[in-house]
PDB file with SEQRES, HELIX, SHEET and CRYST1 records, atoms N, CA, C and O in Angstrom:
SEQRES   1 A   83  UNK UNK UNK UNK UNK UNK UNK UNK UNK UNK UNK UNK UNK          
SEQRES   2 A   83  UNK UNK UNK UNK UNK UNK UNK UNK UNK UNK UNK UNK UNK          
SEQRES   3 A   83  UNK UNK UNK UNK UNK UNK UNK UNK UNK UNK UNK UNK UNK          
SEQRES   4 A   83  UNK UNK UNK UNK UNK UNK UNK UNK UNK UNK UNK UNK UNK          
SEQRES   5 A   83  UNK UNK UNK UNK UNK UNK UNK UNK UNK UNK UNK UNK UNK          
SEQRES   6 A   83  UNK UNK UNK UNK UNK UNK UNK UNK UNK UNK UNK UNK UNK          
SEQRES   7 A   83  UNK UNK UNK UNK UNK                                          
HELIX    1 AA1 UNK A    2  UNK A   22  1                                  21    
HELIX    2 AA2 UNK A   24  UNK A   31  1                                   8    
HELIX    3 AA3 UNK A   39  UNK A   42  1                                   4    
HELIX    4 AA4 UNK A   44  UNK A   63  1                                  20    
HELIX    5 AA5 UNK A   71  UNK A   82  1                                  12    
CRYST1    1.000    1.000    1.000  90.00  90.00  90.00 P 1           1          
ATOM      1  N   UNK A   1       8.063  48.447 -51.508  1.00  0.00           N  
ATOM      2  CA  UNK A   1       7.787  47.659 -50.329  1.00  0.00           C  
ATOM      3  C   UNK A   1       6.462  48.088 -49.682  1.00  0.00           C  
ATOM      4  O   UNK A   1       5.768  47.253 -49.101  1.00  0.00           O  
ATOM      5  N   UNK A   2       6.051  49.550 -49.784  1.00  0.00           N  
ATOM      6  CA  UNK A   2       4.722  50.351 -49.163  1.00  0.00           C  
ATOM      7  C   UNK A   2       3.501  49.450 -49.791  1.00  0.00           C  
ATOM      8  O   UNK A   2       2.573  49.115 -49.055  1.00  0.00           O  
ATOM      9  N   UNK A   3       3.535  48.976 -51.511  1.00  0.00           N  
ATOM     10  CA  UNK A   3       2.930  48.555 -51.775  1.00  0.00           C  
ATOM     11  C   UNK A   3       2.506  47.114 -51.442  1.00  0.00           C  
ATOM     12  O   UNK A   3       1.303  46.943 -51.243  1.00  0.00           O  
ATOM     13  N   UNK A   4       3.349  46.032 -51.354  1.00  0.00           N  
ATOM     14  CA  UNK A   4       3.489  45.124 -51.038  1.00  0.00           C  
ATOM     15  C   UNK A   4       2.868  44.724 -49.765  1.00  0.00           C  
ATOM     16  O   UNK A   4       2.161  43.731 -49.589  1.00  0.00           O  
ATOM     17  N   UNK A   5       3.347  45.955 -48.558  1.00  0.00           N  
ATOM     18  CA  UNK A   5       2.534  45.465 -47.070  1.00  0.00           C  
ATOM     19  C   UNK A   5       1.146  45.882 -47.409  1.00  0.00           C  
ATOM     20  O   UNK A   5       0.376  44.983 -47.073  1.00  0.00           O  
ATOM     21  N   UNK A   6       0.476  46.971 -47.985  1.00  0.00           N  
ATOM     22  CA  UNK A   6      -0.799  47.083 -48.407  1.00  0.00           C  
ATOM     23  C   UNK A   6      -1.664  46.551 -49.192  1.00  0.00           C  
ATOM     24  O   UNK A   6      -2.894  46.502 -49.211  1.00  0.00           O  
ATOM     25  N   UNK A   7      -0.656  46.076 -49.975  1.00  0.00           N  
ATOM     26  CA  UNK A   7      -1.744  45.123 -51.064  1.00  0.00           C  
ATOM     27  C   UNK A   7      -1.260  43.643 -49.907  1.00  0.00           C  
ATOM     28  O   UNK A   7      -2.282  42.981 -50.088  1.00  0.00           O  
ATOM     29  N   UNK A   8      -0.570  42.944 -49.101  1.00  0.00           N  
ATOM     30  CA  UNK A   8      -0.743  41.809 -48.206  1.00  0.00           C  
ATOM     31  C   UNK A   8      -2.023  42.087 -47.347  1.00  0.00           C  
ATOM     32  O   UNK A   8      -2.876  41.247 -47.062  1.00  0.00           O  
ATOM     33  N   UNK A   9      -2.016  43.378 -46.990  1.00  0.00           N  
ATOM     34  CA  UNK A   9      -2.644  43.797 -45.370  1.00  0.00           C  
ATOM     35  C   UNK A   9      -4.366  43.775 -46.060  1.00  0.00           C  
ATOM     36  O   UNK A   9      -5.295  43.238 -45.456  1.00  0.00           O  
ATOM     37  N   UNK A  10      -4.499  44.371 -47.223  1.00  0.00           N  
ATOM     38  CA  UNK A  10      -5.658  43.928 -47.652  1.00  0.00           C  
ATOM     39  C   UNK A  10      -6.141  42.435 -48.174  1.00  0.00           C  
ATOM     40  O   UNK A  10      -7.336  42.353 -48.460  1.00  0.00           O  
ATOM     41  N   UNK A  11      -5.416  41.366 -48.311  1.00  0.00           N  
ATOM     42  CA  UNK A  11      -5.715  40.332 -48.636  1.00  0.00           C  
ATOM     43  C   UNK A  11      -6.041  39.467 -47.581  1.00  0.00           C  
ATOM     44  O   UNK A  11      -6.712  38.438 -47.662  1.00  0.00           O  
ATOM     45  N   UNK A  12      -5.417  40.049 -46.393  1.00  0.00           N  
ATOM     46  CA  UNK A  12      -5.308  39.419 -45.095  1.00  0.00           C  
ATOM     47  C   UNK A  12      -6.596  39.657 -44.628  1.00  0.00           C  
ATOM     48  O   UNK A  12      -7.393  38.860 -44.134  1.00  0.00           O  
ATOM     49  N   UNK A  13      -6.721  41.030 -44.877  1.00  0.00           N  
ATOM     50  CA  UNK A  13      -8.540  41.511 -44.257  1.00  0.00           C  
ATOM     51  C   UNK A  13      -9.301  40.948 -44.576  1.00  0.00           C  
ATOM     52  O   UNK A  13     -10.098  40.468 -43.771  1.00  0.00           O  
ATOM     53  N   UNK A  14      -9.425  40.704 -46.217  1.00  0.00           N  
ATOM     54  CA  UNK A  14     -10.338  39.587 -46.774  1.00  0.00           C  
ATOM     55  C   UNK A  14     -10.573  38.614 -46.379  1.00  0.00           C  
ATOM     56  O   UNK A  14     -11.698  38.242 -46.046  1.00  0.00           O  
ATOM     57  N   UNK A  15      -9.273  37.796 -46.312  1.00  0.00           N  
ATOM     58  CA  UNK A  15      -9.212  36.551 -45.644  1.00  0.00           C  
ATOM     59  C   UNK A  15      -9.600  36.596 -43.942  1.00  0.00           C  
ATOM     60  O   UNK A  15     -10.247  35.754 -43.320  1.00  0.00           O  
ATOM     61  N   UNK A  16      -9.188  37.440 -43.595  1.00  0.00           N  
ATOM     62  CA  UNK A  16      -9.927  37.304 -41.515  1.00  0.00           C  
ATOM     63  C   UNK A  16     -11.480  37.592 -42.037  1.00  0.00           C  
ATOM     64  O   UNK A  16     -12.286  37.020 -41.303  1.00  0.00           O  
ATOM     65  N   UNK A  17     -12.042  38.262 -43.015  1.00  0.00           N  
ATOM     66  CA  UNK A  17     -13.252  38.468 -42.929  1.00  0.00           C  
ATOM     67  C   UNK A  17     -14.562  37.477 -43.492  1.00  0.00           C  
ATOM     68  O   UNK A  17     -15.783  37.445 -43.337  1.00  0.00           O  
ATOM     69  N   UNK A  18     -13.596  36.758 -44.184  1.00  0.00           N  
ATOM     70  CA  UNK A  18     -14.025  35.929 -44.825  1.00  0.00           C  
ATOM     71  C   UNK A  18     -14.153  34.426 -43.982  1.00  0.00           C  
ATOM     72  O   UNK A  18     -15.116  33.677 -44.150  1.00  0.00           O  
ATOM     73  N   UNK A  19     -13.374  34.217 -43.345  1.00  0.00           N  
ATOM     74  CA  UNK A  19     -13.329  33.028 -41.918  1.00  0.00           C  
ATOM     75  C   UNK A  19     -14.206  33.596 -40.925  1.00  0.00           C  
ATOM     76  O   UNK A  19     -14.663  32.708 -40.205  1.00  0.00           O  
ATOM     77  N   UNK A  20     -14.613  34.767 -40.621  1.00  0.00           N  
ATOM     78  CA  UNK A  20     -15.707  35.160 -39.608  1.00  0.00           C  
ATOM     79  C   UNK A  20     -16.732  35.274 -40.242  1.00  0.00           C  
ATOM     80  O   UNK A  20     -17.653  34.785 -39.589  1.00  0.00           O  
ATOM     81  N   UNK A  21     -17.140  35.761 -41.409  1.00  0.00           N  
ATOM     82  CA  UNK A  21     -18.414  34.895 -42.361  1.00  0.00           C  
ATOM     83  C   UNK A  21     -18.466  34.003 -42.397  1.00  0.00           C  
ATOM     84  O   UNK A  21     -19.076  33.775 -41.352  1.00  0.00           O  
ATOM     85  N   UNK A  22     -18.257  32.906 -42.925  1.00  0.00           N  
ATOM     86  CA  UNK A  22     -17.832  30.844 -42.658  1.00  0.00           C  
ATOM     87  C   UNK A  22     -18.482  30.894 -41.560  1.00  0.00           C  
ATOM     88  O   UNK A  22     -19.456  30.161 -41.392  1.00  0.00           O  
ATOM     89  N   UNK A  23     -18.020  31.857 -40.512  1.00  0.00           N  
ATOM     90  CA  UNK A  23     -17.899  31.344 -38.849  1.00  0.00           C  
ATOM     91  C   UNK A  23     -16.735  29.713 -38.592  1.00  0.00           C  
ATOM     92  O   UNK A  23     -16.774  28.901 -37.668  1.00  0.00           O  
ATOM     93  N   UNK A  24     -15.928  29.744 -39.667  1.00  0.00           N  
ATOM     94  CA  UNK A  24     -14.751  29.370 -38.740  1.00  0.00           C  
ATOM     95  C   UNK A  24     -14.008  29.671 -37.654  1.00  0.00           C  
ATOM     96  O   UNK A  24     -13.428  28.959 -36.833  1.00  0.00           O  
ATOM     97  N   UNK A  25     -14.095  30.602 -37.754  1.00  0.00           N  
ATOM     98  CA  UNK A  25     -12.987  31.190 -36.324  1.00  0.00           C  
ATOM     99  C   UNK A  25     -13.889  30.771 -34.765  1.00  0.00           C  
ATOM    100  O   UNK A  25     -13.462  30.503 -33.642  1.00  0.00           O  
ATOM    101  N   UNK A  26     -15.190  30.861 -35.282  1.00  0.00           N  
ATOM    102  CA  UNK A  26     -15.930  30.674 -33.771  1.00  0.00           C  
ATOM    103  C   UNK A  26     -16.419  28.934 -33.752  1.00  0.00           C  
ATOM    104  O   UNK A  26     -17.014  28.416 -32.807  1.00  0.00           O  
ATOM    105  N   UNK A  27     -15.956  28.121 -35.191  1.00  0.00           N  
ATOM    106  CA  UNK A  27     -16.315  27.096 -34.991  1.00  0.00           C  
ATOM    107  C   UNK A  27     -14.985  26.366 -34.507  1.00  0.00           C  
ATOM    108  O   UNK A  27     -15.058  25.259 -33.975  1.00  0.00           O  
ATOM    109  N   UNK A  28     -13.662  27.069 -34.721  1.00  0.00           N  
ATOM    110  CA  UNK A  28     -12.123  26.812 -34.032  1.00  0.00           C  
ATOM    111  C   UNK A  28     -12.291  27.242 -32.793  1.00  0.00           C  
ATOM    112  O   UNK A  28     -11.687  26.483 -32.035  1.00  0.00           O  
ATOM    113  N   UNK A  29     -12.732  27.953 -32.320  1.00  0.00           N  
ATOM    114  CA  UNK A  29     -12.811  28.359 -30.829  1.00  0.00           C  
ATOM    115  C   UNK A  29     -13.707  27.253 -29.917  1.00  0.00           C  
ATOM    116  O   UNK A  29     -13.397  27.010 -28.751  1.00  0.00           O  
ATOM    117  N   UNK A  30     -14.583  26.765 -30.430  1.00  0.00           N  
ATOM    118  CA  UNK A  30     -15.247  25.979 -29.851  1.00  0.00           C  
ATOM    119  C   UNK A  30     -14.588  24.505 -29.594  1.00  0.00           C  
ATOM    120  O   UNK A  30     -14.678  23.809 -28.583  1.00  0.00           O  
ATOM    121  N   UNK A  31     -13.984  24.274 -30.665  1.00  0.00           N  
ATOM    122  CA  UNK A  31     -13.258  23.089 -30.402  1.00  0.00           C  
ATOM    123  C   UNK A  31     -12.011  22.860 -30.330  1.00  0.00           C  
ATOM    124  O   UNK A  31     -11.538  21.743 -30.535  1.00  0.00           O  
ATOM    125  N   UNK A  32     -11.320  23.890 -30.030  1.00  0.00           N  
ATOM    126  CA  UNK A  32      -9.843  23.890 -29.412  1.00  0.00           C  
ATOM    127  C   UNK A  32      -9.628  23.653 -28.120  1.00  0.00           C  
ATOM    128  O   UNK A  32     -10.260  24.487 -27.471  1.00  0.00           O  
ATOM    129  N   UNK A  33      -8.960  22.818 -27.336  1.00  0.00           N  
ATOM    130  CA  UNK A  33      -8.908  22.396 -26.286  1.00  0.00           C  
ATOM    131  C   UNK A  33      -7.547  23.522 -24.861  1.00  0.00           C  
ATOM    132  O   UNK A  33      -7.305  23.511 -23.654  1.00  0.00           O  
ATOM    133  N   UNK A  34      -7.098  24.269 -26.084  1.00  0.00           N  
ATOM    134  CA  UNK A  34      -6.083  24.766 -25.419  1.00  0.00           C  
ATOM    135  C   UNK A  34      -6.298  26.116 -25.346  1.00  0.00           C  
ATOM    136  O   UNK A  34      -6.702  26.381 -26.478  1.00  0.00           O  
ATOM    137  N   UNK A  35      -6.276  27.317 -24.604  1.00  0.00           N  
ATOM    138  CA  UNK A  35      -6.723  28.427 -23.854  1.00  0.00           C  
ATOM    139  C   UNK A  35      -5.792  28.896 -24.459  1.00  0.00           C  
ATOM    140  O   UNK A  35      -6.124  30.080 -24.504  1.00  0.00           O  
ATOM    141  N   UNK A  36      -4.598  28.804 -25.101  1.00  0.00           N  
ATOM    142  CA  UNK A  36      -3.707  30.180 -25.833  1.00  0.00           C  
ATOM    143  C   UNK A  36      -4.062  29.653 -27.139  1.00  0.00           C  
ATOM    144  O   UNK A  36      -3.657  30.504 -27.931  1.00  0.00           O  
ATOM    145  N   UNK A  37      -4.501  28.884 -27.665  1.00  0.00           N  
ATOM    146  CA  UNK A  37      -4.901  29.228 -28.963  1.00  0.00           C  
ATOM    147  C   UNK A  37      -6.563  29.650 -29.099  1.00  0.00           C  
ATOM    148  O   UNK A  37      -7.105  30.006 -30.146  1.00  0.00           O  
ATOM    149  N   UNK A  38      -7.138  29.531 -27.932  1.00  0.00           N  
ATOM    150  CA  UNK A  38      -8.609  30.040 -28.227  1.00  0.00           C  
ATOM    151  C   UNK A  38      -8.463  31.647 -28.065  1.00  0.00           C  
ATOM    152  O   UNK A  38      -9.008  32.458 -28.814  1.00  0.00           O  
ATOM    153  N   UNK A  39      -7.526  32.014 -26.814  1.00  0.00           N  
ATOM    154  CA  UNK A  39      -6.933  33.555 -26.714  1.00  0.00           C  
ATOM    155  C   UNK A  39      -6.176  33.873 -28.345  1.00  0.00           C  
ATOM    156  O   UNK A  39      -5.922  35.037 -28.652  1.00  0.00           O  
ATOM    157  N   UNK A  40      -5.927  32.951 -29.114  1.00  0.00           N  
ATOM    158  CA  UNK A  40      -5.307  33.687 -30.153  1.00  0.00           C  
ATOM    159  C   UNK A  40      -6.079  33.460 -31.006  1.00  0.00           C  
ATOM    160  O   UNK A  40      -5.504  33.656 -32.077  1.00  0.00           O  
ATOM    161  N   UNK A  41      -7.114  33.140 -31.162  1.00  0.00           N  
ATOM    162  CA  UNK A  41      -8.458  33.357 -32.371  1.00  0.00           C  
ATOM    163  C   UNK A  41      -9.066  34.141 -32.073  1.00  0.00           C  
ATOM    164  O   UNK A  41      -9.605  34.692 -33.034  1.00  0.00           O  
ATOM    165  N   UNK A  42      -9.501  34.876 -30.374  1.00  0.00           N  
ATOM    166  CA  UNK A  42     -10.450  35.978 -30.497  1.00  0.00           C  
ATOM    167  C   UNK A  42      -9.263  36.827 -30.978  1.00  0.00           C  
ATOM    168  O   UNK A  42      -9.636  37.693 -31.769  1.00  0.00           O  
ATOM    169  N   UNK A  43      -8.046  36.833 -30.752  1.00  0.00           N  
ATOM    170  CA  UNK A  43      -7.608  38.580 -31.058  1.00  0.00           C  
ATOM    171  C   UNK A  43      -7.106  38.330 -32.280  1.00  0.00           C  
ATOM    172  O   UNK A  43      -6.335  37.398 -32.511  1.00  0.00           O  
ATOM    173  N   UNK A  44      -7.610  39.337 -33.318  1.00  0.00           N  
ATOM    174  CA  UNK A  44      -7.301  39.929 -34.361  1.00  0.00           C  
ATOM    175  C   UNK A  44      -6.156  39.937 -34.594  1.00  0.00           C  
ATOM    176  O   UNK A  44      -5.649  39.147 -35.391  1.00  0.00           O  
ATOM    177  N   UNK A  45      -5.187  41.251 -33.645  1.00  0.00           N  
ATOM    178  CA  UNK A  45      -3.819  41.683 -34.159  1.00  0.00           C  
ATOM    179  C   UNK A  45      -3.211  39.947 -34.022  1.00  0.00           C  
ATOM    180  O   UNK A  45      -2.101  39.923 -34.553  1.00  0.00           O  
ATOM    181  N   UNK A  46      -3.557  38.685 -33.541  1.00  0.00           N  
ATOM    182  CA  UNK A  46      -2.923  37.692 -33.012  1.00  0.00           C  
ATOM    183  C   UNK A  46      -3.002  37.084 -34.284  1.00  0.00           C  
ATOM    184  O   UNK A  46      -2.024  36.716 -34.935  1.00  0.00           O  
ATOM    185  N   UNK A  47      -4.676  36.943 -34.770  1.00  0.00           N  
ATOM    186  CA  UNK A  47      -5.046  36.071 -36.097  1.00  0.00           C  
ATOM    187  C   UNK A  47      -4.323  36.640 -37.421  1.00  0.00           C  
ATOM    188  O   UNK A  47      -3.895  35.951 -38.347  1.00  0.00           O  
ATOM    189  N   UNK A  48      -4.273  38.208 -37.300  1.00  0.00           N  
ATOM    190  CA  UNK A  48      -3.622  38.813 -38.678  1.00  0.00           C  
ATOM    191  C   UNK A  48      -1.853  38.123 -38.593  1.00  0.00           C  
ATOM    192  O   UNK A  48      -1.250  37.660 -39.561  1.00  0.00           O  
ATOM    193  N   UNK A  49      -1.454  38.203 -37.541  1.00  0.00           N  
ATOM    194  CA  UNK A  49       0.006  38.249 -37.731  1.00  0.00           C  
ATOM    195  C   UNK A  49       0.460  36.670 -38.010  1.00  0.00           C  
ATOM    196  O   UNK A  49       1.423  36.474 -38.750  1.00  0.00           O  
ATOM    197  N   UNK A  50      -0.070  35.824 -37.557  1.00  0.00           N  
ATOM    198  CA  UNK A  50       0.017  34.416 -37.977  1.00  0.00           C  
ATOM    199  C   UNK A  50      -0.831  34.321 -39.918  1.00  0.00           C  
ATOM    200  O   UNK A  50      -0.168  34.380 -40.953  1.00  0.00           O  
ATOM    201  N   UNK A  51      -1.574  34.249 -39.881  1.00  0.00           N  
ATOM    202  CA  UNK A  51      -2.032  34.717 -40.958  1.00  0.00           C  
ATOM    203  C   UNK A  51      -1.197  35.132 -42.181  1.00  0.00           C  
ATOM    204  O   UNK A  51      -0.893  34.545 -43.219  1.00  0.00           O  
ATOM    205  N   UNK A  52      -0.965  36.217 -41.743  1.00  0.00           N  
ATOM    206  CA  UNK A  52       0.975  36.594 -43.178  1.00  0.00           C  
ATOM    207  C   UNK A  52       1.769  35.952 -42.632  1.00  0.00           C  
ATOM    208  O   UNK A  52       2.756  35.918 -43.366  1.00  0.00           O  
ATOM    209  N   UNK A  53       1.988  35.241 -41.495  1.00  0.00           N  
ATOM    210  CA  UNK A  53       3.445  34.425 -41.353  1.00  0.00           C  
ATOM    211  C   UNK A  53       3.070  33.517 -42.377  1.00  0.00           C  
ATOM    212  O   UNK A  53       3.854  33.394 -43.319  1.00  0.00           O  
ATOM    213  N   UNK A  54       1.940  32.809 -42.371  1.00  0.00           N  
ATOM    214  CA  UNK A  54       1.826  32.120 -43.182  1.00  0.00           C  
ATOM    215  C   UNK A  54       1.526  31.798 -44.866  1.00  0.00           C  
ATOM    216  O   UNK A  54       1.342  30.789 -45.547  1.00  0.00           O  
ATOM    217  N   UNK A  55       1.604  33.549 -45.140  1.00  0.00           N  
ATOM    218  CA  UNK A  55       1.079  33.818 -46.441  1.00  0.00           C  
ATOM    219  C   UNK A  55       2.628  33.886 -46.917  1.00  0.00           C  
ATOM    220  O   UNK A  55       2.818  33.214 -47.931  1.00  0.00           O  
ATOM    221  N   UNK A  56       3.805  34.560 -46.404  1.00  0.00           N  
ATOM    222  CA  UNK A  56       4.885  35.403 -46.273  1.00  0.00           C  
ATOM    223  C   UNK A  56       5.918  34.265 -46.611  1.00  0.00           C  
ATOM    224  O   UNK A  56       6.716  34.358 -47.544  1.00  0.00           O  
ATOM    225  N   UNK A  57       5.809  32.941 -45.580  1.00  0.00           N  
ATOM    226  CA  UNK A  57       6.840  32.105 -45.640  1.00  0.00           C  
ATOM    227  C   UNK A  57       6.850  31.091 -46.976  1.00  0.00           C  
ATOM    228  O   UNK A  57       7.986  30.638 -47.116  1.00  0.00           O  
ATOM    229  N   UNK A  58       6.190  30.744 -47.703  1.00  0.00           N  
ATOM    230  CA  UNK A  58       6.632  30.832 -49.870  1.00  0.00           C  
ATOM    231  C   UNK A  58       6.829  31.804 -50.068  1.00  0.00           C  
ATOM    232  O   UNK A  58       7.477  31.779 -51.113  1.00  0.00           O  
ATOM    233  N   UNK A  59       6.685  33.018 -49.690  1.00  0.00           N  
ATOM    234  CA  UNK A  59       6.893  34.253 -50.419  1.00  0.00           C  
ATOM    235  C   UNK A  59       8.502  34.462 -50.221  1.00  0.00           C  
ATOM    236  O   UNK A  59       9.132  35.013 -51.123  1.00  0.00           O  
ATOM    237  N   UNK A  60       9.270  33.946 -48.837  1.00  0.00           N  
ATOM    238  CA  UNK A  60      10.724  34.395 -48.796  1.00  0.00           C  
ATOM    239  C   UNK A  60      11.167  33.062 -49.190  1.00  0.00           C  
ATOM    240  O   UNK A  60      12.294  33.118 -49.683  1.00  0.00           O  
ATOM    241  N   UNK A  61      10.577  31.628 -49.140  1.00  0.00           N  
ATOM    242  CA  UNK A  61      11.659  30.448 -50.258  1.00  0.00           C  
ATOM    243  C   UNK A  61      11.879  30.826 -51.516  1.00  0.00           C  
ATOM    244  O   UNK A  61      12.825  30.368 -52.156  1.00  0.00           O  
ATOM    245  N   UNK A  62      10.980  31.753 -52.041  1.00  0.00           N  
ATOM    246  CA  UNK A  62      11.159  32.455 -53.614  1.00  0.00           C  
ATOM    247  C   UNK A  62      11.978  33.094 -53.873  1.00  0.00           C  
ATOM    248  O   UNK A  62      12.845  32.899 -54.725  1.00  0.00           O  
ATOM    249  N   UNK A  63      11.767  34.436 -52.804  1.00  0.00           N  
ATOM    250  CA  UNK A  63      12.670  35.296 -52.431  1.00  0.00           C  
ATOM    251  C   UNK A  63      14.048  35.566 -52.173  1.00  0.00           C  
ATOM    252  O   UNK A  63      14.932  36.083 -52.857  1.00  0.00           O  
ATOM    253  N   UNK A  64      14.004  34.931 -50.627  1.00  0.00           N  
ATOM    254  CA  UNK A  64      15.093  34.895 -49.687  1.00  0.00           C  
ATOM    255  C   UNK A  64      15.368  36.403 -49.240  1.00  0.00           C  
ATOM    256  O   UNK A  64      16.480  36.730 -48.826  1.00  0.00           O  
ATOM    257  N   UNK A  65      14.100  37.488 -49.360  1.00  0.00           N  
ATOM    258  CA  UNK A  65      14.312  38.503 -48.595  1.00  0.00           C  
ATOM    259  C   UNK A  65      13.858  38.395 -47.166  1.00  0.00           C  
ATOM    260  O   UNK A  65      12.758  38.072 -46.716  1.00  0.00           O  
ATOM    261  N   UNK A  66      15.064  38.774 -46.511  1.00  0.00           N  
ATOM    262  CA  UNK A  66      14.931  38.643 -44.968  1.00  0.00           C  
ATOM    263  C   UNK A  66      14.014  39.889 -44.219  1.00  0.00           C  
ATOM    264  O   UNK A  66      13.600  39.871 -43.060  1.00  0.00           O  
ATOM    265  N   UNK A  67      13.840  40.883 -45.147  1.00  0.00           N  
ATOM    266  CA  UNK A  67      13.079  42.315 -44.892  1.00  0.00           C  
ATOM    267  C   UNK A  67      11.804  41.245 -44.978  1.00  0.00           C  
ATOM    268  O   UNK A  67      11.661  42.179 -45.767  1.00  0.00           O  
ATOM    269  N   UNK A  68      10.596  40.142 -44.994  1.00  0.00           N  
ATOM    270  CA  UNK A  68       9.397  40.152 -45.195  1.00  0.00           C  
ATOM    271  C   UNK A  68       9.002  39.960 -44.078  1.00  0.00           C  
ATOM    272  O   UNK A  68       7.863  40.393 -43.900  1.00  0.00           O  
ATOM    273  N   UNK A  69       9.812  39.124 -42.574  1.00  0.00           N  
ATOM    274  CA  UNK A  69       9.614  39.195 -41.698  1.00  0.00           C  
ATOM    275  C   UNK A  69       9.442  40.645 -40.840  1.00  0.00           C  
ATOM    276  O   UNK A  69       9.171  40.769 -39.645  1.00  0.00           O  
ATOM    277  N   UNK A  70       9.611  41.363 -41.525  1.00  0.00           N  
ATOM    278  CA  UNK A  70       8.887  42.675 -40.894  1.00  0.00           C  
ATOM    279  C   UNK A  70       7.704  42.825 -40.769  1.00  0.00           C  
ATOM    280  O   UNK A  70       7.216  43.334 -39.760  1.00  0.00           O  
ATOM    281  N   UNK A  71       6.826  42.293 -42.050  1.00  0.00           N  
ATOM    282  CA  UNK A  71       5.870  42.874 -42.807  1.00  0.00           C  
ATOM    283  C   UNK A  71       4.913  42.295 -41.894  1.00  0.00           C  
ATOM    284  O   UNK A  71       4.000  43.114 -41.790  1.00  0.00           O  
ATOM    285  N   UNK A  72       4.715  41.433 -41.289  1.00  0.00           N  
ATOM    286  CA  UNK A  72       3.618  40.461 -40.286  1.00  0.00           C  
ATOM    287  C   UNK A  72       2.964  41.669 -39.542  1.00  0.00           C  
ATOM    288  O   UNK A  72       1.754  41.895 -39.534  1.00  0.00           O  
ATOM    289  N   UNK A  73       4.216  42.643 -38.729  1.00  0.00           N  
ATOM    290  CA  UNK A  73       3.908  43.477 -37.435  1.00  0.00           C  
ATOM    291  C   UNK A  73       3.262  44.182 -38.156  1.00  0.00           C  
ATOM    292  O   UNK A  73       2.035  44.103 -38.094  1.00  0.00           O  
ATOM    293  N   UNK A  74       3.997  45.248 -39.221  1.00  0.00           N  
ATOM    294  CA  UNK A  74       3.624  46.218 -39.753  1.00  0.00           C  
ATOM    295  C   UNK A  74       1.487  45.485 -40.174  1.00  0.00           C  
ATOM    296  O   UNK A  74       0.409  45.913 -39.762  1.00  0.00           O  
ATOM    297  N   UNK A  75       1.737  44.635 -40.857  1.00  0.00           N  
ATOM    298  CA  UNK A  75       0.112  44.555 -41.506  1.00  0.00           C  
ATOM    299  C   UNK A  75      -0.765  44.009 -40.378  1.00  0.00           C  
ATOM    300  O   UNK A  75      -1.978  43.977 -40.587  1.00  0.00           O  
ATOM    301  N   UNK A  76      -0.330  43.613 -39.306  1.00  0.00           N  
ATOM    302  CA  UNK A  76      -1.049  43.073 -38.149  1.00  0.00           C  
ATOM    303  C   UNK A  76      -1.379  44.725 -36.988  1.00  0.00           C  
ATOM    304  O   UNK A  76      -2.369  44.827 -36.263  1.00  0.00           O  
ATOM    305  N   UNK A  77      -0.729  45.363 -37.062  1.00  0.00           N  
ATOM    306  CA  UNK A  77      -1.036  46.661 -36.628  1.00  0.00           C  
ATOM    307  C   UNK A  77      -1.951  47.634 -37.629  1.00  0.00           C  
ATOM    308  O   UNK A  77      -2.536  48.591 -37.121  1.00  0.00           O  
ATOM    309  N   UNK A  78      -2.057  47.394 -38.949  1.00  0.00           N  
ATOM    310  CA  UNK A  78      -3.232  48.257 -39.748  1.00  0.00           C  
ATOM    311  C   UNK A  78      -4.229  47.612 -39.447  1.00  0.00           C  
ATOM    312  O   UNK A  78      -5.196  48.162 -38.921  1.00  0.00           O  
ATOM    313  N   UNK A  79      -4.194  46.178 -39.746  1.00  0.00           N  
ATOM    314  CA  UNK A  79      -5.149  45.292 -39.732  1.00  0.00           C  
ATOM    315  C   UNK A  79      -6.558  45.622 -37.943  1.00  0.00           C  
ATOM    316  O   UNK A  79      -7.779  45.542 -37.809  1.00  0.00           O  
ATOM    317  N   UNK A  80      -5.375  45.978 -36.993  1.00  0.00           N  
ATOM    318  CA  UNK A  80      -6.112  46.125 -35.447  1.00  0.00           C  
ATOM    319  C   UNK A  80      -6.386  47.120 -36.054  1.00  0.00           C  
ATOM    320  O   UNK A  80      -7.591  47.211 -35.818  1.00  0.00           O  
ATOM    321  N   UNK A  81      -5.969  48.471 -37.073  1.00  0.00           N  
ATOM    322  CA  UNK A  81      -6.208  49.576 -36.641  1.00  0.00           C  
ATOM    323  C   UNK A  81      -7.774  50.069 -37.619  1.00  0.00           C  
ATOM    324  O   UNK A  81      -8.529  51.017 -37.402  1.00  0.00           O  
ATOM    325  N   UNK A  82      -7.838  49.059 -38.657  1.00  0.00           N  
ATOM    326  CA  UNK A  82      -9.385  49.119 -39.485  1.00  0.00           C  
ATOM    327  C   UNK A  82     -10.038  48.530 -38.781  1.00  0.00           C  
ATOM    328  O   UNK A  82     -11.103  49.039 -38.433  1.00  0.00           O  
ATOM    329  N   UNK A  83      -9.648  47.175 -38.269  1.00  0.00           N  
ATOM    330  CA  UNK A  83     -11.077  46.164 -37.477  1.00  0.00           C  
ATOM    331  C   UNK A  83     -11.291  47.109 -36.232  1.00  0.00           C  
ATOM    332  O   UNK A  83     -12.156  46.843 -35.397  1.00  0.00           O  
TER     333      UNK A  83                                                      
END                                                                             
């Protein structure tokens, strides 16, 4: 499972780092009309944890392990703790 949140938590990095190269994230901020989702594109721990919800949820229709909903917090807290 150690492996699994680390090899996610690095794919995730890629991927947040890779949308702030694009400059998507600041071209979503600009044109979002609503103040909790522009508050949830500047923050990181906010963008990582949606981010594996969304990588995570095919991963448990495959599955059906209820342990992956852990894994969001856990890789959204490394994720604040490298950026």
């Amino acid at each position: 499972m150690l492996e699994l949140i680390l090899t996610i938590a690095l794919v995730i990095n890629g991927v947040m780092l890779l949308l702030d190269k694009v400059g998507l994230i600041e071209w979503l901020q600009m044109r979002v009309k609503s103040d909790f989702i522009y508050k949830m594109l500047s923050c990181n721990f906010c963008l990582a944890h949606h981010l594996t919800m969304l990588f995570l949820i095919p991963l448990f229709l495959i599955d059906f392990n209820y342990l992956y909903f852990a894994i969001p917090l856990m890789v959204a807290g490394l994720i604040h703790t490298i950026r």
